[in-house]
C-alpha positions as CSV (number, residue, x, y, z in Angstrom):
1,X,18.8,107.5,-78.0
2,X,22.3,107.5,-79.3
3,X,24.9,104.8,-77.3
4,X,27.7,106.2,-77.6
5,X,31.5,105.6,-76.4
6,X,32.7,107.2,-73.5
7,X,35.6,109.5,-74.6
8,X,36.4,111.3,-70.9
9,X,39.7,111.9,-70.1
10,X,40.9,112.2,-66.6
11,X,41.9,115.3,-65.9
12,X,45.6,116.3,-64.6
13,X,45.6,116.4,-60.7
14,X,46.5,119.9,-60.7
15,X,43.0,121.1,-61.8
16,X,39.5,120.5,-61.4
17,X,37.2,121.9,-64.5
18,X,33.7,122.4,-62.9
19,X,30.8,124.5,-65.2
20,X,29.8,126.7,-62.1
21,X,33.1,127.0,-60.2
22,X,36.6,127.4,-61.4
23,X,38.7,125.8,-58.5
24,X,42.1,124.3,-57.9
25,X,42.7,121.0,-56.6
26,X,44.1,120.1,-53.5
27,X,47.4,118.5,-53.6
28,X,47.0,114.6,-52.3
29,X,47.5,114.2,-48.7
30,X,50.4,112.5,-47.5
31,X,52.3,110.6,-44.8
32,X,50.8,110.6,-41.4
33,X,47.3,112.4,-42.3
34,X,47.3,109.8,-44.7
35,X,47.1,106.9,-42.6
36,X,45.0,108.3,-39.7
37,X,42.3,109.4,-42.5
38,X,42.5,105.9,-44.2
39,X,42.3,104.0,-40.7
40,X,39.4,106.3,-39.6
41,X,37.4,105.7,-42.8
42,X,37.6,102.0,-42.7
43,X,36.4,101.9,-39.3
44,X,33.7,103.8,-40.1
45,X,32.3,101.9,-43.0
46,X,33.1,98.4,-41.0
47,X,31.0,99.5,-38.7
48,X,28.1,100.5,-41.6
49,X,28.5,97.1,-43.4
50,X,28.2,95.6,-40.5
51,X,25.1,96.4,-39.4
52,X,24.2,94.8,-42.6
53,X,25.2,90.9,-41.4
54,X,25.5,91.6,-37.3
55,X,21.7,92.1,-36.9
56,X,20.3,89.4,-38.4
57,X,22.4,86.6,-36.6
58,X,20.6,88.6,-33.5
59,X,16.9,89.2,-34.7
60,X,15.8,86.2,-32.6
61,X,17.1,87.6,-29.3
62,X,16.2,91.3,-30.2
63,X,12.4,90.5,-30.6
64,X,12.3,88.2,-27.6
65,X,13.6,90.6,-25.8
66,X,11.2,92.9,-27.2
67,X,8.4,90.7,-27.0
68,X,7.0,91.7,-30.8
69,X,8.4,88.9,-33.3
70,X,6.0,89.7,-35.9
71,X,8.0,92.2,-37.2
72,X,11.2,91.8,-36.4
73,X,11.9,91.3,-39.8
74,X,11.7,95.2,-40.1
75,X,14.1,95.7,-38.1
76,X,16.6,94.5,-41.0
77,X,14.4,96.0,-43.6
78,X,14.2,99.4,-42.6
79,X,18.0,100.0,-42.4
80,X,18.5,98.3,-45.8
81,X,15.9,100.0,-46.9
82,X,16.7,103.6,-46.2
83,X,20.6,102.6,-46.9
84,X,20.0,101.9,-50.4
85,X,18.5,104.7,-51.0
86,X,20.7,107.5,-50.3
87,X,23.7,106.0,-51.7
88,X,24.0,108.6,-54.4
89,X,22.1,111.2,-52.4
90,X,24.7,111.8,-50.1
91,X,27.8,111.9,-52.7
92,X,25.8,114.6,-54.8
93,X,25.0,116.6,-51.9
94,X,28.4,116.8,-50.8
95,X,29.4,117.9,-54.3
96,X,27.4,120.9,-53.1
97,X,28.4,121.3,-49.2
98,X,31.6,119.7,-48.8
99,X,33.0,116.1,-48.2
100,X,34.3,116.9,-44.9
101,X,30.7,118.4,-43.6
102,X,29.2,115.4,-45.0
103,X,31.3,112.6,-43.8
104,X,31.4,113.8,-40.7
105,X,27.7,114.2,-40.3
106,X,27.2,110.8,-41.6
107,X,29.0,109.3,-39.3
108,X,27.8,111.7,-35.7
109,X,24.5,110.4,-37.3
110,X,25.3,106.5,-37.4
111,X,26.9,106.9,-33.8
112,X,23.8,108.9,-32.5
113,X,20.8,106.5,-34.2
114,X,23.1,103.3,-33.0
115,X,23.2,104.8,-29.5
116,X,19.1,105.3,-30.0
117,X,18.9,101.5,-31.2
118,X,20.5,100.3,-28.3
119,X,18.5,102.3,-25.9
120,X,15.4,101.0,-27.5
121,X,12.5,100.0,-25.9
122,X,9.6,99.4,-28.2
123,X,10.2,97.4,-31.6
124,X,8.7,100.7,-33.4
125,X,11.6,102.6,-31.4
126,X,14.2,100.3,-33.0
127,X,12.6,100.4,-36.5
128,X,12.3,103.9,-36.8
129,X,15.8,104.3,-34.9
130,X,17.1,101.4,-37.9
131,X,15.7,103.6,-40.6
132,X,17.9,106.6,-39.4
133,X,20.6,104.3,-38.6
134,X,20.4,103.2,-42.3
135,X,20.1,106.7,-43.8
136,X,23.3,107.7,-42.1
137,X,25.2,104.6,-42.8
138,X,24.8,105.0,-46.7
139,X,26.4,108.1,-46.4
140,X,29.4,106.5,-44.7
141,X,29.8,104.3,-47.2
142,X,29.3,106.0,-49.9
143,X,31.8,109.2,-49.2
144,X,34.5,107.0,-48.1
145,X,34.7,105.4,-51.6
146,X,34.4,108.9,-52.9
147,X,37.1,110.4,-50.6
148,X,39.6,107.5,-50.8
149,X,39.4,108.5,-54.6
150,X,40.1,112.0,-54.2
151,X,43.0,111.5,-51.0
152,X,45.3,109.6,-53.6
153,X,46.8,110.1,-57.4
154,X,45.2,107.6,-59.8
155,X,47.8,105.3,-59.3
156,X,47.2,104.5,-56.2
157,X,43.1,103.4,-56.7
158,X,43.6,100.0,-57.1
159,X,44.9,99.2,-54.0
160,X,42.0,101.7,-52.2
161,X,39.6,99.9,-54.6
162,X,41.2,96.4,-53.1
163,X,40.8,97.9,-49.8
164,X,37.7,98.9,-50.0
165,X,36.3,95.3,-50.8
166,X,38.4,93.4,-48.1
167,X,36.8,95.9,-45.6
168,X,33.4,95.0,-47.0
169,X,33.8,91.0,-46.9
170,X,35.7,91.6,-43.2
171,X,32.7,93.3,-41.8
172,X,30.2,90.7,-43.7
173,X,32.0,87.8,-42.6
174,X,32.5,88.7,-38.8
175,X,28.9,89.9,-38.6
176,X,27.2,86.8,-37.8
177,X,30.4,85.9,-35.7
178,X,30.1,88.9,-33.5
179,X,26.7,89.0,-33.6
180,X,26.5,84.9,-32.4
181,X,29.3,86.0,-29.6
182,X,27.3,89.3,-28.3
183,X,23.7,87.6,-28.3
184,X,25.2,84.8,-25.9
185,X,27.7,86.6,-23.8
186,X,25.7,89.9,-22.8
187,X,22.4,92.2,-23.9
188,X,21.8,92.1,-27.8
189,X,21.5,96.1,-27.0
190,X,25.8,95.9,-27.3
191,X,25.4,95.2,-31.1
192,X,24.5,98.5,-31.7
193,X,26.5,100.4,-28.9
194,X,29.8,99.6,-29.5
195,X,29.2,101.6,-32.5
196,X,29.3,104.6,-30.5
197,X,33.0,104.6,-29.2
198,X,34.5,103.8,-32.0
199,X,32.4,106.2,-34.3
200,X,33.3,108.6,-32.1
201,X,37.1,107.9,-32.4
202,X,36.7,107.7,-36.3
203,X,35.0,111.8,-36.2
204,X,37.9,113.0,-34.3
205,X,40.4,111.6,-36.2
206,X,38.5,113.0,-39.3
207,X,38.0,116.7,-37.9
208,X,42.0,117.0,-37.6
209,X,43.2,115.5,-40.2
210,X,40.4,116.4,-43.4
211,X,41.9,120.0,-44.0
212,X,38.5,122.3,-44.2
213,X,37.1,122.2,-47.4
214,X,38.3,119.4,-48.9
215,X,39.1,118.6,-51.7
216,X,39.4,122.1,-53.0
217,X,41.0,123.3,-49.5
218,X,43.6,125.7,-51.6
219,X,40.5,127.8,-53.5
220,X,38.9,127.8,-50.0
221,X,41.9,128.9,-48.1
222,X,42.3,131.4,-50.9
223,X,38.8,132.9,-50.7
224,X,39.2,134.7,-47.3
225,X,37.0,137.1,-48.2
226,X,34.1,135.0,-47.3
227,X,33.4,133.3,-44.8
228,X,32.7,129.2,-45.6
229,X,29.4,129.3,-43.8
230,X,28.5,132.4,-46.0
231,X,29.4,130.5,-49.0
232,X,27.9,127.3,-47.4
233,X,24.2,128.6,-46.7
234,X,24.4,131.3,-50.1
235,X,21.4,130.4,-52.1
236,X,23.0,129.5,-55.4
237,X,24.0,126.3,-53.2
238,X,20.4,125.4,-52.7
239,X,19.4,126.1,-56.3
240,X,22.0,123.5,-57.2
241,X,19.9,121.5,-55.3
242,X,18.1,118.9,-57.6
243,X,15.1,118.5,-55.5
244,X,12.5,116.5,-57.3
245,X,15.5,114.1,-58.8
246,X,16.5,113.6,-55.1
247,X,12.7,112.4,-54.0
248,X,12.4,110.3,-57.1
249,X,15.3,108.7,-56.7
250,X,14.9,107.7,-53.1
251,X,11.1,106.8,-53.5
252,X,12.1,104.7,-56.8
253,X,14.6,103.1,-54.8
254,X,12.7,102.1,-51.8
255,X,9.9,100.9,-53.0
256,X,12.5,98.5,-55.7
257,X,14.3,97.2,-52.3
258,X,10.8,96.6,-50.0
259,X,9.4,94.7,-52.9
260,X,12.5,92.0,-53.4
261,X,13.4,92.6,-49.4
262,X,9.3,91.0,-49.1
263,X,9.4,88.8,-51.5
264,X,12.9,87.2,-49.7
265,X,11.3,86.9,-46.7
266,X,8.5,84.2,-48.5
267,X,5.6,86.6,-49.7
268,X,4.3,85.7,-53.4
269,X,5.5,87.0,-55.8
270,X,2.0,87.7,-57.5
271,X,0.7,89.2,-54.0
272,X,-1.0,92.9,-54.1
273,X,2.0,94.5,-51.6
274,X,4.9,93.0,-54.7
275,X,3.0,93.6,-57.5
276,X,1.8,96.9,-56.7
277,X,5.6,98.3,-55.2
278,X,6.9,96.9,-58.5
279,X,4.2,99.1,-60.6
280,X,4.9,102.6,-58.7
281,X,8.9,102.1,-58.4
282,X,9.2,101.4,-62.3
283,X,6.9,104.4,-63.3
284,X,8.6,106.2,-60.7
285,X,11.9,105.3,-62.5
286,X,10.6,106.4,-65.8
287,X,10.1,109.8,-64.2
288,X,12.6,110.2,-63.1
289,X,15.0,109.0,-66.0
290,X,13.2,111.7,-68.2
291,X,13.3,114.4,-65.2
292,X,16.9,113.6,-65.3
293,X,17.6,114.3,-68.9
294,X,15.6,117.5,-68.9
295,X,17.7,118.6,-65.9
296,X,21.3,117.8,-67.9
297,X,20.3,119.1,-70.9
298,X,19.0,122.2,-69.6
299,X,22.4,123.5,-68.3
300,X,21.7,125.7,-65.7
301,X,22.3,125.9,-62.1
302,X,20.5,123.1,-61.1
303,X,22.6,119.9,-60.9
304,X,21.4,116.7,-61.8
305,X,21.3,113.9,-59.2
306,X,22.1,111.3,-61.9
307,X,23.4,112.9,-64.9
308,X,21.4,112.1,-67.9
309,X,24.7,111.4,-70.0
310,X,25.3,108.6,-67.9
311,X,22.3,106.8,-69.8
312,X,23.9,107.9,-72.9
313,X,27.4,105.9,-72.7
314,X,27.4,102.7,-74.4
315,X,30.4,101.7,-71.5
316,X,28.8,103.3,-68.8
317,X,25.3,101.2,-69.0
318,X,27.8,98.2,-69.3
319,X,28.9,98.9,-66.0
320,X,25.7,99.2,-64.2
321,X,24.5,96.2,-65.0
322,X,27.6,94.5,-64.4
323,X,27.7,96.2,-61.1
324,X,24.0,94.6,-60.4
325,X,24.9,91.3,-62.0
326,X,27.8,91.1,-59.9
327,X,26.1,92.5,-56.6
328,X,23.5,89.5,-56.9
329,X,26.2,86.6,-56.1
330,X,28.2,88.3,-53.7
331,X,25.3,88.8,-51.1
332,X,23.5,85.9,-51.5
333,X,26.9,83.6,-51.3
334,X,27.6,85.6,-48.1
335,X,24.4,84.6,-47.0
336,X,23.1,81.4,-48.0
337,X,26.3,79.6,-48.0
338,X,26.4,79.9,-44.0
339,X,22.6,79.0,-44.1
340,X,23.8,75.7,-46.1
341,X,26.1,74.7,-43.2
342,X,23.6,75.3,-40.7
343,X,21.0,73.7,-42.5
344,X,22.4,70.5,-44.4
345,X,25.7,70.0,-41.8
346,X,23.8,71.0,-38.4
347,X,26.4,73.6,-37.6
348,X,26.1,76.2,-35.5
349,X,26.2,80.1,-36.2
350,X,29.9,80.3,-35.8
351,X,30.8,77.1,-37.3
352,X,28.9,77.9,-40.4
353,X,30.7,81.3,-40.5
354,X,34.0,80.5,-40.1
355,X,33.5,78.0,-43.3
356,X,32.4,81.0,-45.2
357,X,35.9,81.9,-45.2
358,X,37.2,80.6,-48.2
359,X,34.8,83.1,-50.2
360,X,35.6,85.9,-47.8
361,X,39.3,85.4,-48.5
362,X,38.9,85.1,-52.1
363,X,36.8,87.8,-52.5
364,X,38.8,90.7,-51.5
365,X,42.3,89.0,-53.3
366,X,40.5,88.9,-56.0
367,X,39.6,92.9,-55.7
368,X,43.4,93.3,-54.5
369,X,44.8,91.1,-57.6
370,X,43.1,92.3,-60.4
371,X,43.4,96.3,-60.3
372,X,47.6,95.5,-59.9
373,X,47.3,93.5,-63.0
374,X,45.3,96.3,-64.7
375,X,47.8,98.5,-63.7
376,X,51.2,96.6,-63.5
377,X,50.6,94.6,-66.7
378,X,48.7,97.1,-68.3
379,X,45.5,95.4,-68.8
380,X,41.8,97.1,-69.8
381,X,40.3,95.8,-66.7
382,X,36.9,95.3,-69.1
383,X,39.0,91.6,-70.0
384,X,39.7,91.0,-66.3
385,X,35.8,91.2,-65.9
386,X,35.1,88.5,-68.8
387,X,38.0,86.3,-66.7
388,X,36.1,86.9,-63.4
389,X,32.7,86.3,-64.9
390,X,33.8,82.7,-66.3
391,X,35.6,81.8,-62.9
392,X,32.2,82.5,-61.1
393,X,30.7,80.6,-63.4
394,X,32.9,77.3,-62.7
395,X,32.8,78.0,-59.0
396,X,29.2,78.1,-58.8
397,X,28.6,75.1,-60.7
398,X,30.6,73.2,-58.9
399,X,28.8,74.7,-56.2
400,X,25.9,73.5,-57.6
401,X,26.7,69.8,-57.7
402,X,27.5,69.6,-53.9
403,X,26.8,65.8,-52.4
404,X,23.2,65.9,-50.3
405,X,24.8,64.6,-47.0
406,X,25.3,65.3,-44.1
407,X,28.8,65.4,-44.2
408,X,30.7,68.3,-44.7
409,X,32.4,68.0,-48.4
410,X,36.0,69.7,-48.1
411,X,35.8,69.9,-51.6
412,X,33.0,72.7,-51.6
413,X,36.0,75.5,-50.0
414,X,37.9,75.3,-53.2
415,X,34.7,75.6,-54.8
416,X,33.9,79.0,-53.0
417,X,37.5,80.1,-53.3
418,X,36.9,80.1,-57.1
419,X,34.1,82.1,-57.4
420,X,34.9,84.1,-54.5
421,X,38.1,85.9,-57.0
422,X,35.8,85.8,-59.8
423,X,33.3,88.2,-57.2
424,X,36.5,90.0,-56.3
425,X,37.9,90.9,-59.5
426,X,34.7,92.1,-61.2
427,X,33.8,94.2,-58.1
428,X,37.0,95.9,-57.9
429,X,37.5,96.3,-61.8
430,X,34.0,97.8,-62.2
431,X,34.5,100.6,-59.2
432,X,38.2,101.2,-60.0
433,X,36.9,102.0,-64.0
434,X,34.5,104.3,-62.6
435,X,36.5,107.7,-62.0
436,X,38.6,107.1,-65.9
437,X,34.8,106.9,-67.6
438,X,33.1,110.0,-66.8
439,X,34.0,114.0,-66.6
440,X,35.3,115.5,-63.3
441,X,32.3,117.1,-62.1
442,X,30.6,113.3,-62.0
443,X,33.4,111.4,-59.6
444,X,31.4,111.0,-56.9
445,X,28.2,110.2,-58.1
446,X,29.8,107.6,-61.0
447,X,31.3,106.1,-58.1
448,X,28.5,106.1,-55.3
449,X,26.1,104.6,-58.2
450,X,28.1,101.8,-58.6
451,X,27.7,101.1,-55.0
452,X,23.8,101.6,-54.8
453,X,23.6,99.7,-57.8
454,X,25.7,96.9,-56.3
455,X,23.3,96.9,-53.6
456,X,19.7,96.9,-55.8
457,X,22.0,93.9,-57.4
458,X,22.1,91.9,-54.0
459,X,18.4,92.8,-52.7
460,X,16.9,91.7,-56.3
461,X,19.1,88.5,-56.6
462,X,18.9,87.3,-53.1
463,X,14.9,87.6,-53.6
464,X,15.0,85.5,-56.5
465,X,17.1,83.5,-54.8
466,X,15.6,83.1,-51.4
467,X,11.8,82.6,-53.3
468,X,12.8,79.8,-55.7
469,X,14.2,77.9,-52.7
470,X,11.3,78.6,-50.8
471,X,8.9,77.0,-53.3
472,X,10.7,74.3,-53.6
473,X,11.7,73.1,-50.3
474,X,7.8,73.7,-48.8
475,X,6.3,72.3,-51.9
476,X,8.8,68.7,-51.4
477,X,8.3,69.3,-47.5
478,X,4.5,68.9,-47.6
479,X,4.7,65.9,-48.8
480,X,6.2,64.4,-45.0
481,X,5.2,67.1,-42.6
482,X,2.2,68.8,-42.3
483,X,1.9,72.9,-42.6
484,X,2.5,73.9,-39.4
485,X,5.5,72.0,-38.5
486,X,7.0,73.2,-42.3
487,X,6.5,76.3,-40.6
488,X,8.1,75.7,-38.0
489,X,11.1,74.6,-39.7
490,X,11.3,77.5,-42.1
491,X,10.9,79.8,-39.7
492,X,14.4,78.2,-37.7
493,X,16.4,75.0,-38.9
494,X,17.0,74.0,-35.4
495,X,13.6,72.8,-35.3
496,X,14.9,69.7,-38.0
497,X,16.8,68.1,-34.8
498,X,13.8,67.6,-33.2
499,X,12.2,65.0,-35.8
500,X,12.5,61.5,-36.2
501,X,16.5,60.5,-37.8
502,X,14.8,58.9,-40.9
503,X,13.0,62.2,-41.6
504,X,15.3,64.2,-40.8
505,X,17.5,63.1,-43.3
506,X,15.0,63.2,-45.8
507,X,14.7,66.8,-45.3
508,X,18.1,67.3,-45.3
509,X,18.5,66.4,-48.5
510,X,16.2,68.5,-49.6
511,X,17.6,71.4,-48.2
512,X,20.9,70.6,-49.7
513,X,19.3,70.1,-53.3
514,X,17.6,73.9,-52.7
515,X,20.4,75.1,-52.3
516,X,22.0,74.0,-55.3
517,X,19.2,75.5,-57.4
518,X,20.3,78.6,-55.6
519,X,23.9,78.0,-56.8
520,X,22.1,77.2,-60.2
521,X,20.1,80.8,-60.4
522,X,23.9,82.2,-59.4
523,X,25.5,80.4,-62.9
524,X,23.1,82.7,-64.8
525,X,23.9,85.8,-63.1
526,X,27.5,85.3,-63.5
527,X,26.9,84.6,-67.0
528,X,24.5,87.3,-68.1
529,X,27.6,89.6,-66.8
530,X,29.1,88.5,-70.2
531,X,27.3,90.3,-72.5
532,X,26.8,93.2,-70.0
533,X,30.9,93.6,-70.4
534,X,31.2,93.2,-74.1
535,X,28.7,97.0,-73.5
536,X,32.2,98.0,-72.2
537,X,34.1,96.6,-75.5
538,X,35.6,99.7,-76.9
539,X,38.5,100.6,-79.5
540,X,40.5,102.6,-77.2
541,X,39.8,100.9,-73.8
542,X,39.6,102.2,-70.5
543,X,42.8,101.7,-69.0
544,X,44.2,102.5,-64.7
């Protein structure tokens, strides 16, 4: 296969070139409809990040209540696992039908299967209801970060790009707060009903402000002749339809995400369930990589779910696995940092989350601060990601080196405040990039595969992550406790307060030195993302 350059240009805002339609763009919205859109779609994917962080803080309450422990760890990994893998589903499809059809039905969806969740009376209820929950909230996410990038002119992406992330951290950070204030102050069932009003808020807002058919509302308005639901349900839609990319592509993705989500959650690695998920999603991917090429090259009606010429950009493959090296940090600093404070410092939920906020700060400035010096200084943003790459790197090894006490070291914010803006500026320099390195007719999916890929990034890193420390905190624990009560302690940290003051500290240190071979595992992701930029190295560079 040939690697080459990506040459796109972006086309002028006035027109949209598309190989089956010739349509006009719609003019950018402006003032009020503006503001109420923006503010509608940020509430909306709050509320579908959130779901992310909120239910886990609650997991213990939910299957008490429910009386079914055993698998309430399903009850996380059926939304994340259905979430990650419609991602790019949804943007294609609304290629096809329409954002505003699309977003909206996302979001009725999410409010309806939230509702269902919270009405839930089995754990199978709630892990089916989660599934469906998940399905819709991928869609939420991923068409607001296609939509923010079609309501303004290119000028105005980096600061949608910065908002975007500071959304993101928000909703991650005040998850396990929430979550920790719900659980103790009223039914865990609240976590997934107050959803419901304010999704409901967010559709409204959306139906009367997204004109109909949006983004090409003019060449709609213009086509009275027939009618949108004609043109809607017309067959040539549903031959556009890539079918069998669509099923690949989710069961690829799937069975990727349950294998790392299983082994996170302490399964070997070598065990039949891993090994054999591994096997099928790989030749699954295979499939569907050459499915995928046969569908581009063939240029006919049928449109590709992920365009073949993707795979054949030397800057484009730079940026996936940029995307997944960067993904990998983010979430498992968002989680395991808390987990450190609980763990080694004997805070509680809250505590432990309101010191996570150095990196939550840092992370969306950095998003906000490096697209306005891409576009203010004019910088290639591919040398902000080589600056955010090497600040990760310092942050996390000095991460790495934290004391094993007790004592909370105030040193260790700075620390996370560092590699927070590296985290920030590659995230927002890699999605902001995405619309100026591909044709028009592959926005949205250029830009919803750099959030599903983001994602894979966190799920595969975080299981790395989250089975290193698992091996060696149990192997060093056997050697004081006996099996069941490291058990015990795995299974909740508050169990540590309950042994002996001499042992306890013993483990604690422990802990603490796990965790730094977390932060350890994090120094090669962040530097791995080196030579995944220089991919992005180009004469002429991409510029915002």
């Amino acid at each position: 296969m040939k690697m080459e350059e990506s040459k796109v240009e972006s086309p002028a805002p006035e027109t949209v070139a598309s190989e089956d339609v010739d349509v006009v763009s719609t003019p950018y919205i402006l003032g009020w409809r503006l503001h109420v859109i923006t503010i509608a779609l940020c509430l909306s994917i709050f509320l579908a990040s959130l779901e992310v962080s909120i239910v886990a803080t609650s997991l213990v309450a939910i299957s008490n209540s429910l009386k079914s422990f055993e698998q309430s760890s399903w009850i996380i990994n059926s939304y994340m696992l259905t979430y990650t893998g419609f991602l790019i589903i949804w943007a294609k499809l609304s290629d096809i039908f329409g954002r505003k059809l699309f977003i909206l039905s996302s979001i009725l969806l999410f409010v309806i299967f939230s509702g269902a969740c919270g009405a839930a009376q089995t754990t199978e209820q709630l892990i089916v209801f989660r599934a469906f929950q998940g399905l819709a909230g991928a869609g939420t996410y991923s068409l607001t970060v296609v939509i923010f990038f079609e309501l303004v002119p290119p000028a105005k992406f980096a600061t949608y790009t910065s908002l975007v992330s500071g959304v993101l951290a928000i909703a991650l950070l005040l998850g396990p707060l929430l979550g920790g204030a719900i659980t103790n102050g009223t039914t865990w069932r609240w976590i997934f009903l107050i959803n419901v009003p304010v999704g409901i808020v967010a559709v409204l807002a959306l139906i009367l402000t997204v004109p109909n058919g949006f983004p090409h509302h003019i060449a709609t308005s213009a086509s009275k002749n027939v009618s949108t639901k004609t043109k809607l349900l017309s067959k040539n839609n549903f031959k556009r339809i890539d079918f069998a990319g669509t099923t690949l592509l989710l069961a690829a993705s799937i069975l990727l995400v349950a294998a790392f989500e299983e082994a996170a959650r302490g399964r070997n690695w070598d065990s039949a369930l891993i090994i054999s998920f591994l096997v099928v999603s790989i030749l699954i991917w295979v499939v569907f990589i050459v499915w995928e090429r046969r569908v581009t090259l063939a240029s006919g009606i049928m449109e590709p779910i992920f365009p073949w010429r993707f795979l054949q950009s030397r800057v484009r493959i730079g940026m996936i696995l940029s995307m997944i090296l960067t993904g990998g940090p983010f979430t498992v600093c968002v989680i395991q940092i808390p987990q450190r404070f609980q763990a080694v410092n004997g805070l509680s939920s809250l505590d432990a989350g309101i010191r996570l906020l150095p990196f939550a700060i840092a992370s969306p400035f950095g998003s906000a601060l490096s697209p306005a010096i891409c576009k203010k200084c004019k910088v290639p943003p591919v040398y902000l990601c080589f600056v955010g790459s090497a600040l990760q790197i310092i942050g996390f090894a000095l991460l790495s080196t934290l004391p094993d006490s007790s004592t909370t070291f105030h040193g260790q914010y700075g620390y996370q405040f560092v590699a927070g803006v590296g985290v920030g500026i590659n995230l927002a320099c890699l999605v902001v990039m995405a619309p100026f390195t591909v044709e028009e007719r592959d926005k949205s999916v250029a830009m919803s595969s750099m959030v599903q890929f983001r994602t894979l990034g966190g799920a595969l890193c975080l299981a790395i992550a989250s089975s290193v420390f698992n091996d060696f905190i149990r192997a060093r624990f056997l050697h004081i406790l006996s099996p069941q009560e490291v058990d015990v302690i795995l299974k909740s940290t508050e169990a540590i307060k309950f042994v002996p003051a001499d042992i306890r500290m013993e483990l604690t240190k422990i802990f603490s030195r796990g965790y730094d071979l977390q932060f350890k595992i994090l120094i090669g992701f962040a530097a791995a993302q080196i030579p995944a930029s220089a991919l992005m190295w180009k004469r002429n560079q991409v510029m915002v």
